[in-house]
Structure formats: C-alpha cells, structure tokens
N, C-alpha and C positions, 0 to 999 in steps of 0.2 A: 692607489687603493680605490676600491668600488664607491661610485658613489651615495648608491643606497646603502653600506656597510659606514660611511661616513656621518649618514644623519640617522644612523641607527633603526633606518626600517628594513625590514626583511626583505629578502629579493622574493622575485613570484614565484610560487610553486606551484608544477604540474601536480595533479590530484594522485594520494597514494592508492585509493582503489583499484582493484581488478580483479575480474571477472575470468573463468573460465572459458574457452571459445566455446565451447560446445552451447553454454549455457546462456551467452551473448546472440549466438545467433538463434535459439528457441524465443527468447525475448525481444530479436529487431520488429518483427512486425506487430507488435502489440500497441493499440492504440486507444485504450478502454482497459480497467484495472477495476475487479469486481471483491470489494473486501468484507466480510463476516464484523461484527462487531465485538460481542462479546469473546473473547478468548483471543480476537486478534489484533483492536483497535485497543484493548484494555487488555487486563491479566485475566477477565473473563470471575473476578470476584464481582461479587454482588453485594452494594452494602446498603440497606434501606431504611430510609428515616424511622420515626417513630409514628408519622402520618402513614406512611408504606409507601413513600416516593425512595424512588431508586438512586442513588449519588453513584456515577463515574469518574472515574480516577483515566482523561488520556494523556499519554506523552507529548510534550511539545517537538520533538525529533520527528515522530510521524507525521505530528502535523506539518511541521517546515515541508517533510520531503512531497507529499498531495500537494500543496500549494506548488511546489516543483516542479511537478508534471506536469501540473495546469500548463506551465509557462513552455513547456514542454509539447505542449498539444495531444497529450495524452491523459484522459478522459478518467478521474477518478470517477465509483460508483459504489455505493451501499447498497447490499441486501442485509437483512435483517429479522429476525423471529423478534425481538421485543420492539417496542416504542417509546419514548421518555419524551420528555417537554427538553431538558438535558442533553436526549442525543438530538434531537432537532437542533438545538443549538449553537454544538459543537460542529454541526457539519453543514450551517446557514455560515457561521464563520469561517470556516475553510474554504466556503466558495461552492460545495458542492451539492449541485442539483440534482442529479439523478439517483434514488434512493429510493429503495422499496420499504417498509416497516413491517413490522407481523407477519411476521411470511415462514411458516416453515419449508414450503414448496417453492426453494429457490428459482429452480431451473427456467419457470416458466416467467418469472420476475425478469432472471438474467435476459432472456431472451427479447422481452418487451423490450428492456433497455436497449440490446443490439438492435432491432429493429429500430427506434428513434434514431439512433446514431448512423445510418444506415450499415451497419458491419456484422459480421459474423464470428462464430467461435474462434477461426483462425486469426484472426486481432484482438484480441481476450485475453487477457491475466487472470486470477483469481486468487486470493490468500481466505484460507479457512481453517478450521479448528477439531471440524467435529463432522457428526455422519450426515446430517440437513446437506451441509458443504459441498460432499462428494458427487452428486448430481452435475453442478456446476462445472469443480477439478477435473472431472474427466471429458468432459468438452472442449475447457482452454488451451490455447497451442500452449501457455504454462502456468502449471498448478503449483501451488506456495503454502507452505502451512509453517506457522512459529515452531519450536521445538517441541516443546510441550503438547501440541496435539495428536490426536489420539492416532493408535495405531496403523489403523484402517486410513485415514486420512496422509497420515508419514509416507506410508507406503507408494503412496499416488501421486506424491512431490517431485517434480523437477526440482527447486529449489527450497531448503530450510534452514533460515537465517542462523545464525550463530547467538542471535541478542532473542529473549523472550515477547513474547507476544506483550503489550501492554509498556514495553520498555525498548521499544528501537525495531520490533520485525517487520513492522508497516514502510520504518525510514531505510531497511537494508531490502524489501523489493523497489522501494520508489528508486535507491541507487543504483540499481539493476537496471530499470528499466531507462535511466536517466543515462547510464554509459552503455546502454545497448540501442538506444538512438542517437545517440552522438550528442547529446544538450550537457551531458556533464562536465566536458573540463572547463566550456563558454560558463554555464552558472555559480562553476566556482572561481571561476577567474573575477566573475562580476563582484562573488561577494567578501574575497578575499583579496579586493585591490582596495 
C-alpha cells in the first residue's frame, strides 16, 4: 500500500483547471492586469454610512489570486472613477501600487501606467463593467468583464468568468492568467503540499 494512503495524507494533485487554447495563448503575453473596481473588484453595490462614507464589501479569492500574480511577475493595476480611504486600503494590503483614482477617462490613466512599466497594449489585460471601461477593453490583447456587465461591455470580452464580479471574477482572470504563463501548477503545488 501507498505510503501516503498509510498516514492518511492525500497524494499531490496536478491542478483541476483549464483553459481553452485559444484563450491561453491571447493571455501568454500579458504582463500588467488593469482592473475597474466597482462592479468588478466588488458586486458594484454601494452601501454608505450614515456620515456618507462609503463601506466595500471585497472577496478574499480575488484578493489571494493579485497577490498570485504578483508572485507571478504579472503586474496588478487599478483604474478607478471613485476614491475611498477603504479602497486605499484594500489595495495598500494587496501589495498593489500602481493605481489611478477618480478617473472616469481611463484610457489615458491605463496608458501612464504602461508607460511606467515600460509596455504596451499588447501586454495588457483589463476586467471591466461598464462603458468608462471600453476605452481600455478595446486596446488589451485581452478584455475580461464579470457576467453581469453591461451589454456593450459583454460584447468586447474575450473572456467572462462563470463566478460574479465581487464573488471570484477577479480570482478566475488571475487563474487564467496564472495557467497562461505557466506559474500555476508550481503555486499550487506550493500551497497544497
């Protein structure tokens, strides 16, 4: 008998994910993931105190899967129409630095950013929601939007996750992008030994 079946731990598993070819290779060169907040990072509800400060409700899944990429070498980034003390927060502890706020004219946000990083559209992700977004979407070699985003938006997706915006579609592009550079079966071997 096995030995690991002996002391009752599980033997290792190769990862059950996968990916479409088509949609693996639109996603190998992407090295920079540009993500909307409201409607994508959250369910896009807005709930505000009684002072009129704003409370976010994010997924710890999305956050796991950013901090992944990181590890990954693949460059989360926030554009943003609002600002919060809150979302500052949330994305001071994720790690992530590069981040525009109040912006409803993304494009020219996204662009500074590639510029810093020194890259271009064709090394660009994007996940968005809404019409602000589309600027962006149609630049990235791949455009991402949750399920629930709006039509106009749907339409100009390479990929739309299965899980809702605010509940896993942040963690099923970062897995995407994580088995379309190869770092994904290495970080779940890591975290599942």
């Amino acid at each position: 008998m096995n030995a690991a079946k002996l002391s009752g731990a599980l033997p290792a598993r190769t990862p059950a994910l996968n990916f479409e070819p088509a949609l693996l290779l639109r996603a190998q060169p992407v090295k920079v993931v540009f993500f909307d907040v409201d409607g994508v990072m959250t369910d896009g509800g807005l709930l505000f105190t009684d002072a009129g400060e704003t409370i976010k409700r994010f997924n710890s899944l999305d956050g796991h899967g950013i901090t992944m990429l990181q590890k990954a070498g693949i460059t989360p980034a926030v554009i943003t129409g609002r600002d919060s003390a809150v979302l500052r927060a949330r994305l001071q502890a994720l790690g992530i630095v590069h981040a525009q706020f109040g912006t409803e004219d993304k494009r020219p946000a996204a662009e500074q950013i590639l510029q810093t990083l020194g890259l271009d559209w064709s090394a660009a992700a994007a996940m968005g929601d809404d019409w602000p977004d589309a600027p962006v979407l149609r630049r990235v070699a791949l455009a991402c939007a949750p399920r629930h985003a709006h039509t106009e938006i749907l339409s100009i997706a390479h990929f739309v996750p299965d899980a809702a915006a605010g509940h896993g579609a942040v963690r099923a592009l970062c897995d995407l992008l994580l088995v379309a550079s190869g770092h994904y079966a290495q970080l779940w071997r890591e975290q599942s030994a």
